[in-house]
RODO-2510 file (C-alpha; in nm, 4 decimals, decimal comma):
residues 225
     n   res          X          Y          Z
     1     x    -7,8809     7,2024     5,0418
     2     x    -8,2416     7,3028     4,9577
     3     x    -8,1404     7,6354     4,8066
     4     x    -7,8511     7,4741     4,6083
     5     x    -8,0528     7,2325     4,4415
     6     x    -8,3272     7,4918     4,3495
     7     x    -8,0270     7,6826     4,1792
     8     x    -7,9572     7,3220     3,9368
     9     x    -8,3275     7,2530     3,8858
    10     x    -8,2965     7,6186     3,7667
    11     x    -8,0339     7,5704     3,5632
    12     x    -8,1674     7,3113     3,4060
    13     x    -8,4814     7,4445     3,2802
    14     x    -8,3030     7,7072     3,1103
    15     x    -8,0669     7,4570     2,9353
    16     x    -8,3906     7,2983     2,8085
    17     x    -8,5352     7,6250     2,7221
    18     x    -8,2477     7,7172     2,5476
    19     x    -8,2057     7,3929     2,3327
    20     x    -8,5802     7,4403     2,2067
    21     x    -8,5367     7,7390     2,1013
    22     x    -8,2296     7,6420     1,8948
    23     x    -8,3775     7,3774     1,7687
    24     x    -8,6726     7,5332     1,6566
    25     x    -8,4499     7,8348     1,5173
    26     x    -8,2826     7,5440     1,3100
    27     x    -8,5349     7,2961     1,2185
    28     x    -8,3008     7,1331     0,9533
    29     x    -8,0006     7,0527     1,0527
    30     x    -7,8629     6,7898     0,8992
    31     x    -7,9172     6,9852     0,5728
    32     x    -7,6040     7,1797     0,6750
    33     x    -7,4174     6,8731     0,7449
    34     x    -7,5347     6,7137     0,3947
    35     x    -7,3942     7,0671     0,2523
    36     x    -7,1167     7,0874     0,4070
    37     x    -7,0248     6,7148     0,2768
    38     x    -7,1002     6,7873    -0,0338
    39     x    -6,8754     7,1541    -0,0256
    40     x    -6,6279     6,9206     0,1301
    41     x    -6,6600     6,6646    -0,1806
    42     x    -6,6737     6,9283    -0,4733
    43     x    -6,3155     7,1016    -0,2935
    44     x    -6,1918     6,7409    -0,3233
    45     x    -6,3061     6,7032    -0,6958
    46     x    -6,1319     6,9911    -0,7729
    47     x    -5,8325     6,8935    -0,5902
    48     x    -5,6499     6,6249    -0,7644
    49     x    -5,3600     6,4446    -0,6625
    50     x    -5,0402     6,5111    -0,8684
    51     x    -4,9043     6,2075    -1,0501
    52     x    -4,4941     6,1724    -0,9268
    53     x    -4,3146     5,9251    -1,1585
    54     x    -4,1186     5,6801    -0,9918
    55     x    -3,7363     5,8075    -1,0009
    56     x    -3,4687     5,5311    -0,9517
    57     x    -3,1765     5,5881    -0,7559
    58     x    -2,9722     5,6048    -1,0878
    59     x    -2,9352     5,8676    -1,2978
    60     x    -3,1208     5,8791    -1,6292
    61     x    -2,7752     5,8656    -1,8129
    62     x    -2,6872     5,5624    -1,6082
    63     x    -3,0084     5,3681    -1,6803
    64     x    -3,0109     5,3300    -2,0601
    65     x    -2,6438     5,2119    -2,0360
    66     x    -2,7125     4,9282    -1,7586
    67     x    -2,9881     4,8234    -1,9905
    68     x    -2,8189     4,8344    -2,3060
    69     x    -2,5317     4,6296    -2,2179
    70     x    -2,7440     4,3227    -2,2176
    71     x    -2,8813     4,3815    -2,5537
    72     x    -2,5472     4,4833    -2,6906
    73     x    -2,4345     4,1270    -2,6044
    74     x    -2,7356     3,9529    -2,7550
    75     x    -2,6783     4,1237    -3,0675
    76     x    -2,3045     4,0391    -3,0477
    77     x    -2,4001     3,7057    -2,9975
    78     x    -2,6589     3,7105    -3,2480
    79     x    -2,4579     3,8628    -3,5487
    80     x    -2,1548     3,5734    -3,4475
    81     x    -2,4316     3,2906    -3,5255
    82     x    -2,5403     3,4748    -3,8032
    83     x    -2,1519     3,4614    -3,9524
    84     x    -2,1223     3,1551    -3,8861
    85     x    -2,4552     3,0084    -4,0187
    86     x    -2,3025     3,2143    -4,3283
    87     x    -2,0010     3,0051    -4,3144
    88     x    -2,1249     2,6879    -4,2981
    89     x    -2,4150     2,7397    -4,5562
    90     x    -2,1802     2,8489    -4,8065
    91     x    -1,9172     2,5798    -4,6990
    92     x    -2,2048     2,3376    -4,7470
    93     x    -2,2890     2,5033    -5,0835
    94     x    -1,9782     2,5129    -5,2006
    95     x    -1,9205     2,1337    -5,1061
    96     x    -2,2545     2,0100    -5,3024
    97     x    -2,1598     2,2296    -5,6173
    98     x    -1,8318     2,0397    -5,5908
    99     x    -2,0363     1,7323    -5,5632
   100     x    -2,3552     1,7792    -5,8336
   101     x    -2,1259     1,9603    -6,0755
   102     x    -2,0195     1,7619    -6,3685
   103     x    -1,6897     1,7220    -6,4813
   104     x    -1,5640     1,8875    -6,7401
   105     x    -1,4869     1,7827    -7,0549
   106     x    -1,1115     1,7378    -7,0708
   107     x    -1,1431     1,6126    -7,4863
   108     x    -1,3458     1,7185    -7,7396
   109     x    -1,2837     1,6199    -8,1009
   110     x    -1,3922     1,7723    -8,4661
   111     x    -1,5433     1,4839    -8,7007
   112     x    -1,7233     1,4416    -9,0683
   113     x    -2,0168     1,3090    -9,0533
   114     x    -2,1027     1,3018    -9,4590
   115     x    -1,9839     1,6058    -9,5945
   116     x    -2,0186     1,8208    -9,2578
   117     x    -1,7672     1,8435    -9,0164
   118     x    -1,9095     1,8701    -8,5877
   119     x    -1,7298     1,9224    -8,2489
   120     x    -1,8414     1,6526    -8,0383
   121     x    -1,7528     1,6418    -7,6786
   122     x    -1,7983     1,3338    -7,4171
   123     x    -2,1900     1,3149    -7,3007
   124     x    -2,3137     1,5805    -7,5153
   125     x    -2,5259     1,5190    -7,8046
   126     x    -2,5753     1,6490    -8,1734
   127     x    -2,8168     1,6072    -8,4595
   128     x    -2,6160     1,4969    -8,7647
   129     x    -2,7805     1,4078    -9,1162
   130     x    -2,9489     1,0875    -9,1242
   131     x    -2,7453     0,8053    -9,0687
   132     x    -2,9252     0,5495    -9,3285
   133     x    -2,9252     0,2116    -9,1704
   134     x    -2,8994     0,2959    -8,7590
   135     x    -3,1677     0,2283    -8,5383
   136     x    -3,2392     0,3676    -8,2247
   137     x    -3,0363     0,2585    -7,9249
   138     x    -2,7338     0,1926    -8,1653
   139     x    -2,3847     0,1703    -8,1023
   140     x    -2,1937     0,3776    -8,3785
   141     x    -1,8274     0,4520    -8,4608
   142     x    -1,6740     0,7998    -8,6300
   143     x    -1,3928     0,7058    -8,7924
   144     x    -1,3401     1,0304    -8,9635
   145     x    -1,1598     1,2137    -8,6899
   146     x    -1,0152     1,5168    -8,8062
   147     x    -0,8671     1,6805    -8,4690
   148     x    -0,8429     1,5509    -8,1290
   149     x    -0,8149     1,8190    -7,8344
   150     x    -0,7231     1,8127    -7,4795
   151     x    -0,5777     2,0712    -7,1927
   152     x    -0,2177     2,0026    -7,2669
   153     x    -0,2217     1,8425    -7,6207
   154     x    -0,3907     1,9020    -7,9747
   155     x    -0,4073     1,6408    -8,2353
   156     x    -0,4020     1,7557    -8,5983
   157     x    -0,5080     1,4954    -8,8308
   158     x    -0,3136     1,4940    -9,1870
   159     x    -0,6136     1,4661    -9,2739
   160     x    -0,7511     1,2674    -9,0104
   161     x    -0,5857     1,1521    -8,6718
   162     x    -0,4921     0,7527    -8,7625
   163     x    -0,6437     0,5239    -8,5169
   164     x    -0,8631     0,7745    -8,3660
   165     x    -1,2700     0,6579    -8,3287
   166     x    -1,5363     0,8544    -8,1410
   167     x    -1,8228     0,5970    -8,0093
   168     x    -2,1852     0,7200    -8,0273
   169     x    -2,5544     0,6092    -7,9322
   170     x    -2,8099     0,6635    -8,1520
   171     x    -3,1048     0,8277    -7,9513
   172     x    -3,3737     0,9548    -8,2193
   173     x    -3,4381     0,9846    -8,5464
   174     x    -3,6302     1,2932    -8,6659
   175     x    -3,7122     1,5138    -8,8804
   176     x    -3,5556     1,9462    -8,8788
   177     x    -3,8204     2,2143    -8,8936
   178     x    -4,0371     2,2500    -9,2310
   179     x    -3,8942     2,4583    -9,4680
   180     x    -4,1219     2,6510    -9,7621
   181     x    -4,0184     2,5665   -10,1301
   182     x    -4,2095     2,8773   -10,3422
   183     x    -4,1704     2,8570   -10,7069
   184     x    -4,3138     3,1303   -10,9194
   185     x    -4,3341     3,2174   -11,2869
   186     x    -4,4391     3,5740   -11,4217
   187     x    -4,6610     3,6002   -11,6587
   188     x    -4,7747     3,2304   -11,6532
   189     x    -4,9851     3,1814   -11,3615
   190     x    -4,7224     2,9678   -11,2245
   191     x    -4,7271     2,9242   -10,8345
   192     x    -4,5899     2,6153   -10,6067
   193     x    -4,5988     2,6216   -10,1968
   194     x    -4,4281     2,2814   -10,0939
   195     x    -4,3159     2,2142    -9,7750
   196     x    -3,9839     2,0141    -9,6738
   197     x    -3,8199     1,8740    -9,3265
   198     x    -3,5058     1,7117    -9,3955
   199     x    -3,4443     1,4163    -9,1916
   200     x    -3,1761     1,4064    -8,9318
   201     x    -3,0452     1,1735    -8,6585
   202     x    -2,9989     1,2422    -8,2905
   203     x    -2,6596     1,0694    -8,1481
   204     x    -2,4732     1,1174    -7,7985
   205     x    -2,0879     1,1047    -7,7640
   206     x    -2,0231     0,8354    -7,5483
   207     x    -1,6410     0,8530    -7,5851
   208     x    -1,3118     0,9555    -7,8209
   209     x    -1,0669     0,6890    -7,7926
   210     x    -0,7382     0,5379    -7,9980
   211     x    -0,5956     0,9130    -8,0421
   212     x    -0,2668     0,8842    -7,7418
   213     x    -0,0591     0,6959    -8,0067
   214     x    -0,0761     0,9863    -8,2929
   215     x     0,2217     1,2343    -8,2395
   216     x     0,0453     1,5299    -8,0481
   217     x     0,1200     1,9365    -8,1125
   218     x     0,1895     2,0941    -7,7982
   219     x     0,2403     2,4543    -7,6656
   220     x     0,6419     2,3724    -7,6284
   221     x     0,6455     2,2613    -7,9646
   222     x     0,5135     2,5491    -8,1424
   223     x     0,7479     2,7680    -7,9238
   224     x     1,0789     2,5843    -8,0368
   225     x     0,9542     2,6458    -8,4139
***
């Protein structure tokens, strides 16, 4: 017993012996763990990770088409309310033009008014000469009816259609643009500027009446002749 614990006490002083030594061989040692950590974090620097895109299951050529097939049918549907927005807004138009747009005239008539002769038509209105006498607002009557027109039927006055009258308003009475009167003399120092507007009378056709009795020209007629 004596001799084997003599051989541990031995065995330990050289362990100690040993481990001062080493450590005074190597007074710094954590430097080489510090080192090594750093080694270890500059061969991680420089080691990146590669960047793997996520792959489906599906094929690349299969994807697009899975994805498309929605949008096709939105744009299907889009373009159908499209056409048929299209429909209905020119529906719609075609409805208020029917609506807003005026008739048309479906008689017109040539009168003399003085010593000119004017197509009137039903809710038009012309400038004639001045009517001496009329006032504004006015009711007037053309008896001087020379021709009465419609879609089927002409009247040709001989010379005027009998019984025939187109009814006016009197709106305005004005005067037309001036017109220059130069006079000029050679040789005499003879020079006039004057300035003219004629006078004239605004009236709107209210209606042609008393022409259905006069025997009317029509395309049949001419044809037999």
């Amino acid at each position: 017993m004596a001799a084997s614990s003599c051989a541990t006490l031995a065995l330990c002083s050289s362990l100690t012996t040993h481990c001062k030594i080493s450590i005074n061989q190597n007074p710094n040692p954590p430097l080489l763990l510090s080192l090594s950590k750093s080694k270890l974090c500059s061969s991680s620097a420089l080691y990146t990770r590669p960047a793997f895109s996520f792959t489906p299951k599906f094929s690349q050529s299969e994807a697009p088409v899975l994805e498309s097939e929605p949008e096709a049918e939105a744009e299907a549907v889009a373009e159908a309310v499209a056409e048929a927005e299209i429909v209905e807004s020119t529906a719609e138009d075609e409805e208020s033009t029917a609506t807003e747009q005026p008739k048309r005239e479906e008689v017109f008539a040539v009168v003399m008014i003085g010593s000119r002769q004017y197509i009137v038509f039903p809710g038009r209105f012309i400038y004639t000469q001045r009517l001496k006498g009329a006032n504004v607002n006015d009711k007037v009557i053309l008896n001087k009816v020379l021709l009465v027109g419609t879609k089927t039927t002409t009247y040709i006055g001989k010379p005027v259609v009998t019984n025939a009258a187109v009814h006016a308003v009197v709106e305005e009475q004005g005067l037309n643009p001036k017109v220059i009167v130069f006079k000029y003399k050679k040789k005499k120092n003879y020079r006039r500027n004057i300035g003219h507007r004629q006078p004239n009378t605004r009236i709107r056709i209210t209606g042609i009446t008393g022409y259905q009795d006069y025997p009317a020209v029509t395309l049949d007629s001419l044809k037999s002749v």
